[in-house]
N, C-alpha and C positions, 0 to 999 in steps of 0.2 A: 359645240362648246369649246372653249377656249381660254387660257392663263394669260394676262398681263402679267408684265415685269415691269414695275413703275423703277423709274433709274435715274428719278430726278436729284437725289443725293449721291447715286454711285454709277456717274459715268468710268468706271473704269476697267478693265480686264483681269488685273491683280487684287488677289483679296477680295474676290467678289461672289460671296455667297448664294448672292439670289441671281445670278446667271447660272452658277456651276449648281447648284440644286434645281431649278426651275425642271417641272416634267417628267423629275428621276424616281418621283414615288408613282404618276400616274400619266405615262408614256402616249395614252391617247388624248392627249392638250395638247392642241396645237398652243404655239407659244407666242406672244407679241411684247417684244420691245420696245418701251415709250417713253417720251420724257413729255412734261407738260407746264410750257414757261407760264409762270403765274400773271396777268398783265395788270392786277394793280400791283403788284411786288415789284413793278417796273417800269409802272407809268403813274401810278397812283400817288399819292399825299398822305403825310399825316400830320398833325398839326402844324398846314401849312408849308412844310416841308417834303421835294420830291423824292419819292422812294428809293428810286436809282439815279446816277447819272449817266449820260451817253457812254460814258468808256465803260461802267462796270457791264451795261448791256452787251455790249459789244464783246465782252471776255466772255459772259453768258454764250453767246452766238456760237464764237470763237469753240470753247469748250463742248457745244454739241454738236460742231459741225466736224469736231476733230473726235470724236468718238459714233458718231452715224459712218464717218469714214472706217474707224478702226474694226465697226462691226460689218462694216459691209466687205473688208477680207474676207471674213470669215463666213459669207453668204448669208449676215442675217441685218436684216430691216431692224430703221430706228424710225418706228412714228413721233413725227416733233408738232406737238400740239401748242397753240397759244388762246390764251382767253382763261374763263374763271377754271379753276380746274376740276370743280365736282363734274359742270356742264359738258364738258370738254369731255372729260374719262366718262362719263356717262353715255353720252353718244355713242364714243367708240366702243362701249363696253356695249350695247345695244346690239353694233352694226355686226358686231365681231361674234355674238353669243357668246359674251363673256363670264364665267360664272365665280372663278378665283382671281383675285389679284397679289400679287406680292412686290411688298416693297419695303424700303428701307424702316426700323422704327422711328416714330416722329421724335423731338425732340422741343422746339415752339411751340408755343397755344395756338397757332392757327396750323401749323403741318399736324397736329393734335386733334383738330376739327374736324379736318379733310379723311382722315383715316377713320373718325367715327362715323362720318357720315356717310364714305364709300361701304362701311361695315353695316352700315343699315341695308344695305342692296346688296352686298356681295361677298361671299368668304373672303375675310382678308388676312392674308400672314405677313407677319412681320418679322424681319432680321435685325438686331444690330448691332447693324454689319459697319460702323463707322464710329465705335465706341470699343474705348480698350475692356472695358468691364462692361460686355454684352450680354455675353452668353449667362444661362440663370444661374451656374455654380458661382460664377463672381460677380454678377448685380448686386447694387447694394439694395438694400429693402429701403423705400422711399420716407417710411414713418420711422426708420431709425438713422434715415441719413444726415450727418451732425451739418448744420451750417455753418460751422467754421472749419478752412480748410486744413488747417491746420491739424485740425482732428480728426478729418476723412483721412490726410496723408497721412500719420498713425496709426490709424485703423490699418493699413495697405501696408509698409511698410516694418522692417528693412526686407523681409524678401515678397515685394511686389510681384504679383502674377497677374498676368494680362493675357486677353485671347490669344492663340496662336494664330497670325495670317494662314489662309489656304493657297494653296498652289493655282497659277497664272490660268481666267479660263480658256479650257477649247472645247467647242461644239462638241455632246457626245450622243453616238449612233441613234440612242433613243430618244433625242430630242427634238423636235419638228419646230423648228422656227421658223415664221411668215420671212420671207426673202423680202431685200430692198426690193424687188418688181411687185410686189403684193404690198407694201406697205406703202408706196409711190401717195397714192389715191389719197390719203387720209391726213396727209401732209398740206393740203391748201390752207388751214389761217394760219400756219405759219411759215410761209412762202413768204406774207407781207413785210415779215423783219429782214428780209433783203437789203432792203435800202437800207436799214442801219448795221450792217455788217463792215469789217477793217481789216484789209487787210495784215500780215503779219502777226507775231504772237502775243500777247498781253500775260501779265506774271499769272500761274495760274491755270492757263487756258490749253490745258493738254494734257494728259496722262506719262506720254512719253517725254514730254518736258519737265515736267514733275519727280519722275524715276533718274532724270538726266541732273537735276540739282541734287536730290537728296546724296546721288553718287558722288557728284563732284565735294559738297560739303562734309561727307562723311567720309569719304573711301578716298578719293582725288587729292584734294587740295588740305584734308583732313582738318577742316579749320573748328572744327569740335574740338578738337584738343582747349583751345584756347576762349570755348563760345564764352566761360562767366565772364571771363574778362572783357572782352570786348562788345555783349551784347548791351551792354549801354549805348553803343555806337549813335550816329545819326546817320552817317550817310558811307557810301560805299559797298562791294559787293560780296563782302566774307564777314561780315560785322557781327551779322544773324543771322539764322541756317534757310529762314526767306521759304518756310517750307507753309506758312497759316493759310496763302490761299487755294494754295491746290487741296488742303485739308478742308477746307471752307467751304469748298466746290465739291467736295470728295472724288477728286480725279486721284489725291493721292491719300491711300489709305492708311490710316493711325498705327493701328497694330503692324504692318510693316515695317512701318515708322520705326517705331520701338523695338521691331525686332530686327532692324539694321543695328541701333544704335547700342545693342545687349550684343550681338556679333563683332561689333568693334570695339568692346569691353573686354572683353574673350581673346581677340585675336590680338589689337592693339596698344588698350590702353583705358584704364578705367579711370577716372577723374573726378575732379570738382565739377567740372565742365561739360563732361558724360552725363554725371548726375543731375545738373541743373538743366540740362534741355530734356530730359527725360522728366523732371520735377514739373516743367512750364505745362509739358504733355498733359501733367496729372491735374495741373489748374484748369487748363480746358475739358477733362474728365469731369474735375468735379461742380462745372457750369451746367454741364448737358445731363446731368442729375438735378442740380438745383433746379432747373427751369420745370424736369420734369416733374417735380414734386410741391413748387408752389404755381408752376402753368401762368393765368394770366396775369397774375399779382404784380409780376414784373415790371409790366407797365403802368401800374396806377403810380401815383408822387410821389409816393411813400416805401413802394415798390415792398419788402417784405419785412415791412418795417411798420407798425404803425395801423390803422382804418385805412382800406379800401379808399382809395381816391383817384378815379381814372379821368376828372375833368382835363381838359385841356390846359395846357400852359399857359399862362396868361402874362403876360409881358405890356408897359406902360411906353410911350411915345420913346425915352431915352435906353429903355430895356432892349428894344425892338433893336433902335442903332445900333448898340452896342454887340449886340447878335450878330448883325450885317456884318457890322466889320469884323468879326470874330471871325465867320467863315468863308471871309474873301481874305484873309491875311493883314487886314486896315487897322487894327487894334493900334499901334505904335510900341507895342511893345517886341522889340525886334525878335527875341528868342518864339514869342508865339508864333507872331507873323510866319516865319521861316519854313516852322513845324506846318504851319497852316497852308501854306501857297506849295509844300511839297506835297499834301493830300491832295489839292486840289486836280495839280498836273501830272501827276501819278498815279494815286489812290492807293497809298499805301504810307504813312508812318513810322517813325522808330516805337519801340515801346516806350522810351522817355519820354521821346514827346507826345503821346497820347494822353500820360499821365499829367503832364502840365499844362495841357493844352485843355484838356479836362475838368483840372482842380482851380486851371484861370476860371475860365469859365462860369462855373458855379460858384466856388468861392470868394474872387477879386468882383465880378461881373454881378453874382449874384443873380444867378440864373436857371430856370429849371432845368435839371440835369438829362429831362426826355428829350429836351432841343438839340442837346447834342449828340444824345445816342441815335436822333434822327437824322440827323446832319453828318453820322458817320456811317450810319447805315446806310445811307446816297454815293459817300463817294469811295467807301472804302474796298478796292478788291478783295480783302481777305473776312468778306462779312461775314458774320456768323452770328445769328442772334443771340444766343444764349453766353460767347463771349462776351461781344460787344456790351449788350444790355445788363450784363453781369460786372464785366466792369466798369460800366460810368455809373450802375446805383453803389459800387462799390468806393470809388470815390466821394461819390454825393454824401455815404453814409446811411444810403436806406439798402444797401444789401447787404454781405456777408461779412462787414466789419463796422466801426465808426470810422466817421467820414477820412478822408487821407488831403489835407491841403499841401501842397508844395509851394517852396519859395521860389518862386520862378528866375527871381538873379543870383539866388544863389546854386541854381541847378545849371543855371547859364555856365559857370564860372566853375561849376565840376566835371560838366562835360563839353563845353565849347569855349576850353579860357578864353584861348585866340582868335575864336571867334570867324576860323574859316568855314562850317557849317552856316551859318548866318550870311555871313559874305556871298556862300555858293547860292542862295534861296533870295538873298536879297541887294542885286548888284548895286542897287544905288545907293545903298549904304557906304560911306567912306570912312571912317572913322576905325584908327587904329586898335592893335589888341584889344583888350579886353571891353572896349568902350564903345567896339560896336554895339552892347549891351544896352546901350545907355535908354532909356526911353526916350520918344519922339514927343514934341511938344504939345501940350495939352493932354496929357494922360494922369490920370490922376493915381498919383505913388502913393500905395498904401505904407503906413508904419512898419510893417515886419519887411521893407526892403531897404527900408533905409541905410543902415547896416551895410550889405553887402553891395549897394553901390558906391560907398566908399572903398572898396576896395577894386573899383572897376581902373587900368591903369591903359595908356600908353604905351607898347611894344616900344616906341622912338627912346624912350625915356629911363 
């Protein structure tokens, strides 16, 4: 008999629960480390739309090829499985005479599936180990959880309590874990994602790279002093603290997180600025609650809003274009485009421009808001389902507020007067200050922008 440690949400060594527990109540389990890449979450489609793109796979790779390493210091094997993943864990659970598994709490309607159904075959426990409000004294109770957040963060506050991180793991004497020479064998399908493997690092894609930002934005470069102000940014490398994908990946873990940023409150400096990136923390808290408590609902049209409606998105000959060019940057509207052709080549966003790029979308476009949470869930490195999906129904107005439309030349002209964000995303624009804004020809200018493109001006002038 034998214990998995599913580690597909926490590759990491810090704050890691179900390494530092695994075995400690019942010393004769042998232990096996696994992770199990999901391959339609990676090659799959949903409405039409591909699940990943090459770079986010490749951060994937990246990230467990940088934690198979970090455990194979430490003399313990990482089995890296690919395919469905009940099939896959089932197998191994077979081959291994598996009878516990433990792994991360789910948080999605399908990582919610997967744990019920491995729970049909096998004691499963669960940790979580990737939520500030894990543990049962601070869980909220799901049939009292308010959905407005406004009023979760009230509930919580002003003196917020969050898990305590645990100490960094190391193998301990009575732990018996399969060694990389025993785990070799069980690694062949996914051997075959070699060829899409890249060299170098991708945001994200390392535990120790993860630990190496958080220091630098908090302790180093201390650019938390100043995040409310500047995290409207667009571009640059101290703008926002750039910590969502290694969270996303759970290579870096939340509760740390936070218990850096309460440490440099303490030691440094407590702020508006303190506060508000610990506040964003509490946004993404109160997603991975919500998702848990209405589950699939997320995804029907109406998402938690409304009758059940999971039909597909249905888009008309000029709806269809209009998409295209939405997520190739061809829209002519220079502020999207910009926002857009930096997802594409990066996979990563400001927060503004997610928001506008969003409320185009559905509002000026008039388009289903699941398109683009598909369209971002492909290329975004820092995905996360129950953000992401939480916030474009939250824009669209079927999730945790009414809808949110932004003016998009007027946000141009709040946060890119001069329009060098735009210029850096869209070199063949010439057009001085504020007029790189201008729309491109044939795009059709709704009434509430008319306004603020009068006020679009010439630097020269």
């Amino acid at each position: 008999m034998s214990c998995l440690v599913l580690l597909d949400k926490t590759l990491r060594l810090h704050d890691n629960p179900l390494l530092c527990q695994a075995g400690i109540a019942d010393s004769s389990l042998p232990l096996v480390a696994v992770v199990c890449l999901d391959e339609k979450a990676f090659f799959g489609h949903q409405y039409g739309v591909a699940r990943a793109s090459l770079l986010r796979l490749q951060q994937q790779l990246q990230l467990i090829a940088k934690s198979k390493q970090a455990l194979a210091k430490l003399n313990i094997g990482l089995v890296t499985l690919f395919g469905e993943p009940i099939t896959e864990l089932t197998a191994l659970a077979q081959a291994l005479n598996v009878t516990q598994i433990l792994t991360a709490a789910p948080v999605g309607y399908h990582e919610q599936q997967l744990v019920m159904q491995l729970a049909q075959r096998f004691e499963v426990i669960t940790d979580d180990v990737n939520s500030l409000l894990g543990s049962p004294s601070l869980a909220p109770q799901l049939p009292d959880l308010p959905d407005s957040f406004s009023k979760f963060r009230k509930q919580r506050e002003p003196l917020l309590q969050v898990d305590v991180a645990v100490p960094e793991f190391t193998p301990q004497p009575q732990q018996r874990w399969l060694t990389p020479a025993n785990t070799a064998e069980f690694c062949e399908n996914f051997s075959q994602l070699a060829a899409f493997s890249q060299p170098g690092s991708l945001p994200g894609s390392g535990e120790r790279q993860a630990l190496h930002r958080l220091d630098d934005f908090i302790w180093q470069k201390q650019a938390i002093r100043h995040y409310k102000i500047s995290r409207n940014g667009l571009l640059g490398e101290y703008y926002a603290s750039k910590f969502s994908a290694a969270l996303a990946s759970g290579c870096l873990s939340v509760r740390f997180c936070w218990q850096q940023i309460v440490q440099f409150e303490q030691q440094q400096l407590a702020n508006d600025s303190t506060y508000w990136l610990k506040f964003e923390l509490l946004w993404r808290e109160f997603f991975r609650w919500q998702f848990r408590k209405y589950g699939k609902a997320w995804f029907s049209n109406s998402a938690i809003k409304g009758p059940l409606d999971f039909s597909k998105p249905h888009l008309n000959a000029s709806q269809q274009k209009n998409f295209n060019h939405w997520c190739a940057g061809q829209t002519g509207v220079p502020f999207i485009d910009a926002n857009m052709r930096l997802l594409n080549t990066t996979g990563l966003m400001s927060n503004r421009g997610r928001q506008n790029v969003a409320s185009f979308l559905i509002h000026d476009l008039g388009i289903d808001w699941r398109l683009g949470a598909a369209y971002f869930e492909q290329r975004l490195l820092d995905y996360d389902v129950a953000s992401n999906w939480g916030n474009w129904a939250y824009i669209a107005g079927s999730g945790n507020s009414g809808e949110r439309q932004f003016n998009v030349i007027k946000q141009a002209l709040n946060y890119d007067r001069s329009g060098d964000f735009v210029r850096t995303m869209l070199p063949e624009l010439s057009a001085q200050g504020s007029l790189i804004h201008q729309p491109g020809p044939g795009v059709n200018v709704p009434e509430h922008w008319q306004h603020w493109l009068s006020k679009l001006t010439d630097s020269k002038t």
